[in-house]
MIFI-658873 format. One record per residue: residue in one letter; chain; z negated, x negated, y negated of N, C-alpha, C, O in turn. Coordinates in nm, 3 decimals. Layout:
resn, chain, n.up, n.east, n.north, ca.up, ca.east, ca.north, c.up, c.east, c.north, o.up, o.east, o.north
A, A, Z, X, Y, Z, X, Y, Z, X, Y, Z, X, Y
...
//
This chain:
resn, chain, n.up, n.east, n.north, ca.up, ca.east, ca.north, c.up, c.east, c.north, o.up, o.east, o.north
X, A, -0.897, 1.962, 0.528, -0.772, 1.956, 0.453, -0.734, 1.810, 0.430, -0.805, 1.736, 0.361
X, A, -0.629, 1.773, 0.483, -0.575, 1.661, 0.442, -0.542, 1.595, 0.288, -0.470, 1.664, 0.216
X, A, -0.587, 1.478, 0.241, -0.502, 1.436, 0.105, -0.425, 1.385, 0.082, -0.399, 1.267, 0.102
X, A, -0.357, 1.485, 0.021, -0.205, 1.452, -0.068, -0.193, 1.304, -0.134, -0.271, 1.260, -0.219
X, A, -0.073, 1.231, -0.076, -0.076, 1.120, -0.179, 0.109, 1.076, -0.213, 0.207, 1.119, -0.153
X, A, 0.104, 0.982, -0.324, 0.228, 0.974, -0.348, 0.246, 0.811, -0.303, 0.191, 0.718, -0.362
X, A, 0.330, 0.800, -0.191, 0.335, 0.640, -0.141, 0.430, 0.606, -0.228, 0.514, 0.652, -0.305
X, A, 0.365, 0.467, -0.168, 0.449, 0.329, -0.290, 0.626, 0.300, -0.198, 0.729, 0.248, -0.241
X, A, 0.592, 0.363, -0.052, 0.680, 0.290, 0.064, 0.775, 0.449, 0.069, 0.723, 0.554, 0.106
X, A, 0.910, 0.440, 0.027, 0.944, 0.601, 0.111, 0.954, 0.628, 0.278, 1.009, 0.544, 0.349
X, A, 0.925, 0.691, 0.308, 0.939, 0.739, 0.463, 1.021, 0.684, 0.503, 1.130, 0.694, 0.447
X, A, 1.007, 0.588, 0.632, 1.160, 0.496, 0.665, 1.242, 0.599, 0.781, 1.302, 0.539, 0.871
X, A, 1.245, 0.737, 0.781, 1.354, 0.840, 0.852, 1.424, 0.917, 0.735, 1.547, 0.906, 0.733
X, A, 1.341, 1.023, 0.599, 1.387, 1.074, 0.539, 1.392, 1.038, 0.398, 1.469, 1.085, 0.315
X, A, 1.294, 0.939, 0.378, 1.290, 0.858, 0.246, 1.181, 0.961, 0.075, 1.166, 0.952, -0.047
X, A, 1.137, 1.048, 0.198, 1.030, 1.106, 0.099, 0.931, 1.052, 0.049, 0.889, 0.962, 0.122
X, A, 0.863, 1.068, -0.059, 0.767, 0.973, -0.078, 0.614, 1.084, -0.126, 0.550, 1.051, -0.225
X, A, 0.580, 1.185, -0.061, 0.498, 1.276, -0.079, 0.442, 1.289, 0.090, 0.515, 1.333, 0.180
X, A, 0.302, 1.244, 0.112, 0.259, 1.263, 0.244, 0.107, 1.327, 0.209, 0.050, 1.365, 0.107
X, A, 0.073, 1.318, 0.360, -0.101, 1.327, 0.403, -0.134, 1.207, 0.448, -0.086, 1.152, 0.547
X, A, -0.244, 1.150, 0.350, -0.351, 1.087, 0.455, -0.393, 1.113, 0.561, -0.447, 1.220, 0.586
X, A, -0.372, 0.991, 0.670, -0.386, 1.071, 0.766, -0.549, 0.961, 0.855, -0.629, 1.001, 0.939
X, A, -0.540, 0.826, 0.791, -0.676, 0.736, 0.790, -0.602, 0.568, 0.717, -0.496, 0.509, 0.698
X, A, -0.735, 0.560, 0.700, -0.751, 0.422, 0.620, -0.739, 0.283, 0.734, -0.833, 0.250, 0.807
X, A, -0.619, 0.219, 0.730, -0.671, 0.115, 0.856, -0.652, -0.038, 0.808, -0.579, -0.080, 0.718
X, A, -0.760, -0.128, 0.913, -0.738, -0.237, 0.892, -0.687, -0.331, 0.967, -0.742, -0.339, 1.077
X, A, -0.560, -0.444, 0.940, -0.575, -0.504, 1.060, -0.575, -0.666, 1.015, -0.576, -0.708, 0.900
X, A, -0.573, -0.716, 1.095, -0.657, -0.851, 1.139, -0.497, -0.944, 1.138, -0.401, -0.933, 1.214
X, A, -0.517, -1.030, 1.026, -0.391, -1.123, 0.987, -0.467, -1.255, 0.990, -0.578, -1.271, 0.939
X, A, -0.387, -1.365, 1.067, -0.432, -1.481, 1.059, -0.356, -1.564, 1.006, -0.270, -1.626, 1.069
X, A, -0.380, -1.576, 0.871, -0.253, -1.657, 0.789, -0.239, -1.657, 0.661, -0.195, -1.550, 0.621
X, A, -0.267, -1.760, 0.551, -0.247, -1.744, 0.402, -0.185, -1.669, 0.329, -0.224, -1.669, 0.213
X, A, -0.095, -1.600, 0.356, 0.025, -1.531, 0.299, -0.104, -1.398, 0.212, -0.212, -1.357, 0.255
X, A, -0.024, -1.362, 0.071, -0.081, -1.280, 0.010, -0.049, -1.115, 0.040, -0.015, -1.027, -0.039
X, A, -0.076, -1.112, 0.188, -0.050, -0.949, 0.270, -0.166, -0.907, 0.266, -0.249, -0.993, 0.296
X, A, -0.212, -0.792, 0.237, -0.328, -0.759, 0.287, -0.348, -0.640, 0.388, -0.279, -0.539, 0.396
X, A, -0.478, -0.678, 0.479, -0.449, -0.620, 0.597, -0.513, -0.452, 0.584, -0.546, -0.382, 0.679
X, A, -0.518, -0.424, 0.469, -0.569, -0.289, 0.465, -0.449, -0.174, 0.392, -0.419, -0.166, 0.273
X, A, -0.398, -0.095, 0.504, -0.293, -0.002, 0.492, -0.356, 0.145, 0.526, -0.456, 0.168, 0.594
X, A, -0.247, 0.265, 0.441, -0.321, 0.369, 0.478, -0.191, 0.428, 0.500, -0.088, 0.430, 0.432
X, A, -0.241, 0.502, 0.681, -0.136, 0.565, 0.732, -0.136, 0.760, 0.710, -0.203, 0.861, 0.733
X, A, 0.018, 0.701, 0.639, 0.064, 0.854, 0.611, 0.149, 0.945, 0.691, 0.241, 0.905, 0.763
X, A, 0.118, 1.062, 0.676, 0.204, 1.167, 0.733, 0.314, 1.246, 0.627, 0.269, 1.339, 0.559
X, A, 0.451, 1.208, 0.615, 0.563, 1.241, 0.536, 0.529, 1.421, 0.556, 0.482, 1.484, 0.651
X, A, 0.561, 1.450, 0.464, 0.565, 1.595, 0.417, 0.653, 1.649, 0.443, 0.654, 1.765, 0.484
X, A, 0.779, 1.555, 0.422, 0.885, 1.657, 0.448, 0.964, 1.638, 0.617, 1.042, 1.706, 0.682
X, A, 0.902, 1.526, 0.635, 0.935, 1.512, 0.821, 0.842, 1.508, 0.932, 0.855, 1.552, 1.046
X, A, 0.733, 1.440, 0.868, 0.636, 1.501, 0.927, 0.611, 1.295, 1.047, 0.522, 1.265, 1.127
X, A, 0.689, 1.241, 1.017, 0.710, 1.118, 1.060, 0.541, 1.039, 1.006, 0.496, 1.069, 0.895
X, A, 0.485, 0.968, 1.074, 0.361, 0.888, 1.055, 0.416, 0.726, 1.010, 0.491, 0.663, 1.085
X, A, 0.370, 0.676, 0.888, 0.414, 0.547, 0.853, 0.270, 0.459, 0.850, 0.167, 0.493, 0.908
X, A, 0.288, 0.342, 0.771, 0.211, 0.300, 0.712, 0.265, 0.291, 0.536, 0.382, 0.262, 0.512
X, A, 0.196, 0.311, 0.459, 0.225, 0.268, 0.311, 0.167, 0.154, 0.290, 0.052, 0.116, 0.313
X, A, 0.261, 0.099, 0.243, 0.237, -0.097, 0.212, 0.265, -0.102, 0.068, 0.331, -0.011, 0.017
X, A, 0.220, -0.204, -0.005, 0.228, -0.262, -0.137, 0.297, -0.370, -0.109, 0.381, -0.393, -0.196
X, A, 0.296, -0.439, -0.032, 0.389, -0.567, -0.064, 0.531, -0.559, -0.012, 0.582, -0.484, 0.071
X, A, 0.592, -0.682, -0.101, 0.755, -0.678, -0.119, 0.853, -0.709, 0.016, 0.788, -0.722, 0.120
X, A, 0.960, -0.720, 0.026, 1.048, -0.715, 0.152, 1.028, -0.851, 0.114, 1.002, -0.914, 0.216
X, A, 1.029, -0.924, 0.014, 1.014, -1.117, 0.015, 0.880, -1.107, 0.084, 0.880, -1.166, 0.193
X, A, 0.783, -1.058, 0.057, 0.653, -1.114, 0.092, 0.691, -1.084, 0.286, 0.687, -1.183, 0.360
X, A, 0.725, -0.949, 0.343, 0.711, -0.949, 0.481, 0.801, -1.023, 0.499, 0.751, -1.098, 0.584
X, A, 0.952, -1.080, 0.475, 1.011, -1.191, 0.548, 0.908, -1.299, 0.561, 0.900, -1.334, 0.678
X, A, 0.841, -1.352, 0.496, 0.738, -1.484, 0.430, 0.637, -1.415, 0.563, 0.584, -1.518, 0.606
X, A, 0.610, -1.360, 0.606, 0.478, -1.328, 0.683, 0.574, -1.340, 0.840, 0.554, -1.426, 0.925
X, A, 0.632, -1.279, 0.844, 0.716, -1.296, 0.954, 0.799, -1.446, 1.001, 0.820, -1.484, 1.116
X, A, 0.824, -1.490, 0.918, 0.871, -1.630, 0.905, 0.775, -1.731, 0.981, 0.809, -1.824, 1.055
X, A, 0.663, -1.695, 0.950, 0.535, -1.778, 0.941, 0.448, -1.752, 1.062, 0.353, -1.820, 1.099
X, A, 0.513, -1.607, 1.138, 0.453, -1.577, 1.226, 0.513, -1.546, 1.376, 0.472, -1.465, 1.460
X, A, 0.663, -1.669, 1.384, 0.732, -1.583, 1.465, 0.693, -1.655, 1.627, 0.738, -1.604, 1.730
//
């Protein structure tokens, strides 16, 4: 059985914010910026769409992207 969680990110197709865990992942950032590389990818409930749920702000990913182009 999958676990239910309530993301911080809404679904970027239907904007639900009720999914399944679907695994815990990490990835590999080379760069000061306060991102962290551990995201857990969800499955939207009501579309069924696979995201990642992130904690940090649309300032912080411009700032990571900026830095990384």
């Amino acid at each position: 059985m999958k676990e239910k969680h309530l993301s911080q990110r809404p679904c970027p197709i239907c904007e639900g914010r009720r999914g399944s865990i679907i695994a815990q992942l990490s990835y590999a950032l080379f760069d000061d910026l306060e991102i962290s590389g551990k995201k857990t990818l969800i499955e939207c409930s009501q579309c069924g769409m696979l995201y990642d749920d992130v904690n940090f702000s649309e300032k912080q990913l411009q700032e990571y992207y900026r830095h990384n182009e």
